[in-house]
Legacy VTK file of the C-alpha trace (Angstrom):
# vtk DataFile Version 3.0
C-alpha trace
ASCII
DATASET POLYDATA
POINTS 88 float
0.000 0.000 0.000
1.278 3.756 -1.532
1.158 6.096 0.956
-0.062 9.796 -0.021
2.257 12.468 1.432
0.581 15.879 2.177
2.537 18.879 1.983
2.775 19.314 5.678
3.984 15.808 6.473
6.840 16.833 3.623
7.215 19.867 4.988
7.760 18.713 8.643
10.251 16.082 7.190
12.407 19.018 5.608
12.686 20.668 8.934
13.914 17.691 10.746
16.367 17.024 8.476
17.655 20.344 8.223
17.997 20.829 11.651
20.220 17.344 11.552
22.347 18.679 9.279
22.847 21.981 11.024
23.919 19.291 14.110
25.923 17.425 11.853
28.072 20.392 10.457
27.938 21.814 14.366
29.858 19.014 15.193
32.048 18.730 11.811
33.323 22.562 12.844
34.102 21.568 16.428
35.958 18.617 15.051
37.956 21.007 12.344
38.601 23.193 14.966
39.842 20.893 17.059
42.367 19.402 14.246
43.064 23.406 13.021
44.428 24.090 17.058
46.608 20.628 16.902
48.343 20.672 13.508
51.604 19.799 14.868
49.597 16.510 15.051
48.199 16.269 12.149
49.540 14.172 9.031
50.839 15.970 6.100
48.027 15.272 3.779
45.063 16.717 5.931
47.377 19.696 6.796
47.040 21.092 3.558
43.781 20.416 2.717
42.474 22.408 5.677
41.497 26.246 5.001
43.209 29.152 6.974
40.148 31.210 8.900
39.138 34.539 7.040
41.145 37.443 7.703
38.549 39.870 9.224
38.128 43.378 7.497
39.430 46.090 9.406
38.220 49.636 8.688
40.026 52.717 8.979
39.431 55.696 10.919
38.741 57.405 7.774
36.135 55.425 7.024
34.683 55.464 10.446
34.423 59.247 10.736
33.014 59.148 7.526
30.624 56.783 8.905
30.196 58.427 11.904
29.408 61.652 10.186
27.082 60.928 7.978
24.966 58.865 11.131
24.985 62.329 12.458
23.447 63.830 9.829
20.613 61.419 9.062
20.149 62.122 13.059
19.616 65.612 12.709
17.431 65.264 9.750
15.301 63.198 12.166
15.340 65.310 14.887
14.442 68.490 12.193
11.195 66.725 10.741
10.520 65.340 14.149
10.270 69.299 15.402
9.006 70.352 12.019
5.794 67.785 12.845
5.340 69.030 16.250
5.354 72.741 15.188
8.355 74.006 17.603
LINES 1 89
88 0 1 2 3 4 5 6 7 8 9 10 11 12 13 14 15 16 17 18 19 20 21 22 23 24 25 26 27 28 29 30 31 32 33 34 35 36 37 38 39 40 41 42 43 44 45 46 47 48 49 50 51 52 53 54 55 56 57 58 59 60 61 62 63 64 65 66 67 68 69 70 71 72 73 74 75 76 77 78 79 80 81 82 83 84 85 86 87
């Protein structure tokens, strides 16, 4: 006997897998992490198939005045329609 799916029951299935994956590749980081912070231990060949992290992005000051400027500004626009509206 066939059984007849509904969307739901598929639906519910595609959530509990997902979240098993998410688990699964959970643990698969902890376990790369684990290898990345022995790799005097490691054996040649999985040395250099593991990734260095991302180098983060550091901004300059330049770029966070200019940042921090321009917040300022919409801030004051704000505050100008916001006194505009209540007629002071």
């Amino acid at each position: 006997m066939a059984y007849e799916l509904d969307t739901a029951t598929l639906q519910a299935a595609l959530v509990g897998y997902q979240q098993q994956l998410e688990q699964i590749e959970t643990k698969m980081g902890e376990l790369r992490r684990r290898l990345g912070k022995s790799a005097g231990t490691q054996p040649a060949a999985a040395a250099s198939s593991t990734r260095s992290a991302p180098r983060k992005h550091r901004m300059s000051a330049e770029g966070r005045a200019r940042i921090a400027a321009a917040q300022r500004a919409r801030w004051a626009k704000t505050k100008k329609a916001k006194k505009a509206a209540n007629g002071e």
